[in-house]
C-alpha positions as CSV (number, residue, x, y, z in Angstrom):
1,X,-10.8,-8.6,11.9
2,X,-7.2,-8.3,11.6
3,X,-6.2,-5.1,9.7
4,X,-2.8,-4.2,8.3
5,X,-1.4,-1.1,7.3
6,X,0.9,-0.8,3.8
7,X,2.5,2.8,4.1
8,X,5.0,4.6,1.2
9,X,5.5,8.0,-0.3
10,X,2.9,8.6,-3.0
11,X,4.5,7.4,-6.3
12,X,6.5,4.4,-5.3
13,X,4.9,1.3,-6.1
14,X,2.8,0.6,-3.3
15,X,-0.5,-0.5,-5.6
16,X,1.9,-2.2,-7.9
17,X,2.9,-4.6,-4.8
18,X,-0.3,-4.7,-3.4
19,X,-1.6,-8.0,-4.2
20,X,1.8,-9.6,-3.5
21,X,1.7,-8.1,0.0
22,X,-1.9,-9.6,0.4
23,X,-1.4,-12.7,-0.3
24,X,2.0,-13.0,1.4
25,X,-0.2,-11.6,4.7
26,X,-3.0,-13.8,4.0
27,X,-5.4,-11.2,3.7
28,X,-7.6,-11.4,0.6
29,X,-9.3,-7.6,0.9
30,X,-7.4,-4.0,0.2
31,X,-8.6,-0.7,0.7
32,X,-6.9,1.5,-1.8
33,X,-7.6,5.0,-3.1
34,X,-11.3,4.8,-2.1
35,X,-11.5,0.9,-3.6
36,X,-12.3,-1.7,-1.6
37,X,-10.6,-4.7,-3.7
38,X,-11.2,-8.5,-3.5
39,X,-8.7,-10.6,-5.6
40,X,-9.5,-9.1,-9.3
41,X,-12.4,-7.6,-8.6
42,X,-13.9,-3.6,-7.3
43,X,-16.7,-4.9,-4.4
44,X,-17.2,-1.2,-3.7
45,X,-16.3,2.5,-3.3
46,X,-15.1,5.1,-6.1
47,X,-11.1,5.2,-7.2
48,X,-9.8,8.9,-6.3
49,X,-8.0,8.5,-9.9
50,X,-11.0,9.8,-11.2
51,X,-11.1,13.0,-9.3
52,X,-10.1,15.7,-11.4
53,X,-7.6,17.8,-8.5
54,X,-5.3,16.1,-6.0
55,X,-6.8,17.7,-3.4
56,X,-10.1,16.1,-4.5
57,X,-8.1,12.7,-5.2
58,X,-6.7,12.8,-1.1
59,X,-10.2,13.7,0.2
60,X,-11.3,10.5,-1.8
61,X,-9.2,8.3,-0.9
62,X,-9.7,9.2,2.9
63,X,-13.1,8.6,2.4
64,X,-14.3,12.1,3.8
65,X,-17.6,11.9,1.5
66,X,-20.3,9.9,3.8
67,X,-21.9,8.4,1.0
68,X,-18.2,7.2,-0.3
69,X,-17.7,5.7,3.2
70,X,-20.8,4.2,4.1
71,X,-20.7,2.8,0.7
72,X,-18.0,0.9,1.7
73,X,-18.7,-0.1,5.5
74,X,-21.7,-1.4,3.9
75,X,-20.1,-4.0,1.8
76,X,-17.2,-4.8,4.6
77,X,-20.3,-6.1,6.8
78,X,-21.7,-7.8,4.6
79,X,-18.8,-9.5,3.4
80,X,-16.5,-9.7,6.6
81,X,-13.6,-10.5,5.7
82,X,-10.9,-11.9,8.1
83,X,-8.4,-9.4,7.1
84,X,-8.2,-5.8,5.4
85,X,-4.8,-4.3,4.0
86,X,-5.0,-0.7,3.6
87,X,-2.9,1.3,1.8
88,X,-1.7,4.9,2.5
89,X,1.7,7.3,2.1
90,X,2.1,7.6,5.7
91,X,1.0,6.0,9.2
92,X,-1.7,8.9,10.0
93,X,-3.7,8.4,6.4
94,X,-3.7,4.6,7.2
95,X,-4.8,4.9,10.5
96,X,-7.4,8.3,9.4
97,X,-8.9,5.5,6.4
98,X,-9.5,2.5,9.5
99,X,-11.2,5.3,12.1
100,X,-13.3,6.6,9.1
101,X,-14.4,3.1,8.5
102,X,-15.2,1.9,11.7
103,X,-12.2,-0.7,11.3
104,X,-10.0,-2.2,14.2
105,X,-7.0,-0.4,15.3
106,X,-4.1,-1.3,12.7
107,X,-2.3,-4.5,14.3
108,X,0.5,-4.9,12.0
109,X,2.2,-2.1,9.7
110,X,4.4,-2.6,6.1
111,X,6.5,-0.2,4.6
112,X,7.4,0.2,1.3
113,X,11.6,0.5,1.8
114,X,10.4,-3.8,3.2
115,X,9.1,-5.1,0.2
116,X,10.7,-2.9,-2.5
117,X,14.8,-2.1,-3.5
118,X,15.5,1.3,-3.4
119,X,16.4,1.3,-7.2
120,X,12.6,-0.1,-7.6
121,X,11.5,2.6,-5.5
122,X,13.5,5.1,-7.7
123,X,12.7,3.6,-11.2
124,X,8.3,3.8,-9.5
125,X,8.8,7.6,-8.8
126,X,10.6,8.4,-12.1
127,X,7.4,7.0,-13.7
128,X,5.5,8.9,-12.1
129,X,6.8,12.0,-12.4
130,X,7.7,12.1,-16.1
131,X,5.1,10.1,-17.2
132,X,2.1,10.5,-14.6
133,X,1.2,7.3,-14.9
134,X,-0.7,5.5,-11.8
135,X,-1.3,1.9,-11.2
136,X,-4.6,0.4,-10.0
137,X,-4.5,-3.6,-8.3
138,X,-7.0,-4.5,-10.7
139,X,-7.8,-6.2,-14.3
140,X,-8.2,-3.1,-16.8
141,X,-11.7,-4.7,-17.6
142,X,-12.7,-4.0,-14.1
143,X,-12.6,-0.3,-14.0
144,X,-12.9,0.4,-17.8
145,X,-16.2,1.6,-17.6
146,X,-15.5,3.9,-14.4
147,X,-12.5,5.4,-16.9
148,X,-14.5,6.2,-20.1
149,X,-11.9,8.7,-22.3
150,X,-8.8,8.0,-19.6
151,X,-5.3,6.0,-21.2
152,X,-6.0,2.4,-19.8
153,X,-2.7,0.1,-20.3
154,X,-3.0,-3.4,-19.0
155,X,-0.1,-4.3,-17.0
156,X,0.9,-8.3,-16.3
157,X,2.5,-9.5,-13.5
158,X,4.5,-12.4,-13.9
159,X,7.0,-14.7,-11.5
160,X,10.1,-16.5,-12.4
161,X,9.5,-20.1,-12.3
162,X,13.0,-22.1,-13.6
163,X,14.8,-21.5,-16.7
164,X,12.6,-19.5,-19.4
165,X,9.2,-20.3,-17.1
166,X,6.9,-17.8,-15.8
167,X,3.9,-17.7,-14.0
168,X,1.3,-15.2,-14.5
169,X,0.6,-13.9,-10.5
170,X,-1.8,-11.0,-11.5
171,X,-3.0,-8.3,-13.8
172,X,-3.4,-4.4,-13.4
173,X,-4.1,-1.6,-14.6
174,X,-2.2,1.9,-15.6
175,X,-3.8,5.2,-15.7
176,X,-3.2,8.6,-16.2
177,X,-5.3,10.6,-14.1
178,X,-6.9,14.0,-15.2
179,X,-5.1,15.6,-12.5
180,X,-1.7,14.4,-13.4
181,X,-1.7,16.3,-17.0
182,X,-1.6,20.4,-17.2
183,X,-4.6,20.5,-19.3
184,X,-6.7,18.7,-20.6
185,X,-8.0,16.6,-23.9
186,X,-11.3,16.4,-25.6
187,X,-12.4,14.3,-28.8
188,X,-14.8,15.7,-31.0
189,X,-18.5,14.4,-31.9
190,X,-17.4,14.7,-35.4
191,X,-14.0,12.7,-34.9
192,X,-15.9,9.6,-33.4
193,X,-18.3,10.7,-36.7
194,X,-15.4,10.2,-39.0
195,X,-14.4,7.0,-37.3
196,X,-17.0,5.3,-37.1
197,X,-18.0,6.6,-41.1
198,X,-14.7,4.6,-41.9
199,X,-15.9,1.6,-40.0
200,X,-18.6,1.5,-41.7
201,X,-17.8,1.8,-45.4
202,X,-15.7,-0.9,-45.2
203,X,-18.6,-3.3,-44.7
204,X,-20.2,-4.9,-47.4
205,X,-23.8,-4.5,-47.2
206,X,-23.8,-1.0,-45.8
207,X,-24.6,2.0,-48.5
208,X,-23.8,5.1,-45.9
209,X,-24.7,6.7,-42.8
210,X,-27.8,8.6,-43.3
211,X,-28.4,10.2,-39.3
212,X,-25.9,10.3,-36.5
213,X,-25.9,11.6,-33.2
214,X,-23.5,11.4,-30.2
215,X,-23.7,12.1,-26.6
216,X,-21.2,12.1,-23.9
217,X,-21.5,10.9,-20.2
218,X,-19.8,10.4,-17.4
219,X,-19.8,6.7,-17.5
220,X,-19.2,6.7,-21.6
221,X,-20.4,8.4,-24.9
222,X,-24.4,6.6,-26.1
223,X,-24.6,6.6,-30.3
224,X,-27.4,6.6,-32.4
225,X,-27.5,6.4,-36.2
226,X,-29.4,5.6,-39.4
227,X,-27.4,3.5,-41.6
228,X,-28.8,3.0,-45.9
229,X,-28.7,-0.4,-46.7
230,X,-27.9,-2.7,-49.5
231,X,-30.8,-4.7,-51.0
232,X,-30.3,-8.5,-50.4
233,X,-28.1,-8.6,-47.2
234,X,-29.5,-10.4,-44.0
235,X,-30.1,-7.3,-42.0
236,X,-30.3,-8.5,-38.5
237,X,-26.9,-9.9,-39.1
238,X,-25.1,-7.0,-40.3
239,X,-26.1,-4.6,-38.1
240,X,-25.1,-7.0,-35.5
241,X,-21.4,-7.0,-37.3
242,X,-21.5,-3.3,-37.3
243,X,-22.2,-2.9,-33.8
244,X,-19.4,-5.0,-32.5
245,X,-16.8,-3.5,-35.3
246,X,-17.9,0.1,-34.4
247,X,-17.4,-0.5,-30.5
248,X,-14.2,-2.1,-30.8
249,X,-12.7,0.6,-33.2
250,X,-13.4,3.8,-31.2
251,X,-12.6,2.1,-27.9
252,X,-9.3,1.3,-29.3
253,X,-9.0,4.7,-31.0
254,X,-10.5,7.0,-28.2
255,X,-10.0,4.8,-25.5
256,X,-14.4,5.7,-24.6
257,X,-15.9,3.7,-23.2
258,X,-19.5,3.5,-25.3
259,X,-22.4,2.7,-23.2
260,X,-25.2,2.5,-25.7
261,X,-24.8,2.1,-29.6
262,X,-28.5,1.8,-30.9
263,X,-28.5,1.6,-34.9
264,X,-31.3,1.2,-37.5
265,X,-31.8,0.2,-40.5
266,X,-33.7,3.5,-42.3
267,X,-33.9,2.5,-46.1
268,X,-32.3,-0.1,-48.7
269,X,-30.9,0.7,-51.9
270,X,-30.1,-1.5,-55.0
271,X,-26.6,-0.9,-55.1
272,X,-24.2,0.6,-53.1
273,X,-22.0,3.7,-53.5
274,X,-18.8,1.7,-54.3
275,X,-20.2,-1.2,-57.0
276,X,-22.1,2.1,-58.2
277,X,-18.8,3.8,-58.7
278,X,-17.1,0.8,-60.0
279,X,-19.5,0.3,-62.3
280,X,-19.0,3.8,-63.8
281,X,-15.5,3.6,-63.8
282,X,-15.6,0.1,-65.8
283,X,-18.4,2.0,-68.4
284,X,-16.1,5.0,-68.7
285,X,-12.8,2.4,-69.6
C-alpha cells in the first residue's frame, strides 16, 4: 500500500485541496480528522469537528481512542485500497496517524507551501481565524446527520475550462465547530414549537396542533405531535405534505437535523379556525 503524507499548519487549506492532491497522486482514499474518505463518501471513523475542545478534536484525529482506530483499520482491510493520503499539520502527526493504524511507513510527503500560493495560504488562515470556519472533503449531505444543530454551508469546487466554462471537480462542506466559538448556542423546544405551528397553519386541511413534544439527541431532535383536522381532506395525504414541509423548514431554520417526525391525526372538525374566522368577519361586515 502506498501511503502519502499531506502536511500544513492547521488552518491553511489543506482539506480544501485534499481531493485535488488525491487525484493528482492517484490515490482514491484520505485519512482526515478521524475520517477515512473515499471519493464523496465517509467509509468510516468519527470527524474530530465534532469534539467539543481542541484538545479532544487532536486526540481524535490521532486516533488515540481504540474503538475510533480499530473502527477504521477494520474498513482499510476490508477495502484495501492501493493508496492512502493522510493529512496532518506536521511530519510527526502524519507519521503518529500511519503507526496508530498499522499503515506502511509514509513513502512520499506533500506540503501545503507545494500546492497552495502563499496569498491562498493567507486568505485560508484569515478564515479561519475570524470566522472559525472549517472545511470537510465531503458533500454536506454526507455528514449532515453526524452535525445535527452545527452551521453546514455547501461549498463547490469548480475548474476553469475555456472562456466562461467551468467544470464542477467536487463538493464540500463548511463547519463551524463547537470548539471554535466562546460559548455556546441552544434552540428552544418551544422555538421549533413556534416553527413548526407556523408551518402548519399555513396548510389547508389542518385546524391546529392539539399535542407536541420534542426531544433532542445527539444524532438530531425526534417530534411527536397531535394535529385537529379538517373534515373532508384525504388524510394520509396531508400528513404526508406536512411531514416533508415541517422537516424542510426547521432544518433550514435551525440547521437540526430531525431524526424522527411521527404525527397523528387525533380528531376532525367541520371547519377550520381560519374559514371560521372569516366567516365571522363576513357576518359582522
Amino acid at each position: 500500500m502506498r501511503v502519502v503524507g499531506f502536511v500544513g499548519p492547521s488552518g491553511t487549506g489543506k482539506s480544501h485541496r485534499a481531493v485535488w492532491v488525491a487525484r493528482e497522486w492517484g490515490i482514491d482514499f484520505i485519512i482526515d480528522d478521524g475520517l477515512l474518505i473515499r471519493g464523496a463518501q465517509i467509509i468510516a471513523g468519527t470527524s474530530a469537528k465534532k469534539e467539543k475542545t481542541k484538545i479532544g478534536s487532536i486526540k481524535c484525529a490521532l486516533f488515540t481512542d481504540d474503538e475510533h482506530a480499530n473502527d477504521v483499520k477494520t474498513a482499510i482491510r476490508q477495502y484495501n485500497p492501493e493508496g492512502i493520503l493522510i493529512l496532518g499539520t506536521s511530519d510527526g502527526m502524519v507519521e503518529a496517524i500511519a503507526k496508530r493504524l498499522e499503515l506502511p511507513e509514509i513513502c512520499e510527503k506533500v506540503y501545503i507551501h507545494q500546492v497552495a500560493t502563499e496569498f491562498e495560504i493567507k486568505q485560508a488562515l484569515t478564515t479561519r481565524k475570524e470566522q472559525g470556519k472549517h472545511v470537510i472533503p465531503v458533500p454536506t449531505f454526507e455528514i449532515k446527520k453526524d452535525f445535527s444543530g452545527y452551521f453546514l454551508d455547501p461549498l463547490q469546487i469548480f475548474r476553469r475550462k475555456g472562456k466562461g466554462r467551468f467544470q464542477l471537480i467536487g463538493e464540500k462542506s463548511v463547519v463551524r465547530p463547537t470548539f471554535s466559538y466562546l460559548g455556546n448556542y441552544t434552540i428552544s423546544d418551544y422555538t421549533i414549537y413556534q416553527i413548526v405551528d407556523y408551518v402548519t397553519s399555513n396548510i389547508e386541511g389542518v385546524n391546529k396542533i392539539s399535542r407536541f413534544r420534542v426531544e433532542n439527541h445527539p444524532e438530531g431532535i425526534y417530534i411527536e405531535m397531535d394535529l385537529v383536522l379538517v373534515y373532508g381532506c384525504q388524510i394520509k395525504p396531508l400528513l404526508r405534505n406536512i411531514q416533508q414541509k415541517v422537516i424542510d423548514e426547521v432544518e433550514k431554520l435551525t440547521a437540526l437535523n430531525i431524526e424522527c417526525l411521527n404525527i397523528t391525526a387525533k380528531s376532525l372538525v367541520l371547519e377550520s379556525n381560519k374559514a371560521l374566522e372569516a366567516r365571522r368577519s363576513d357576518l359582522a361586515t
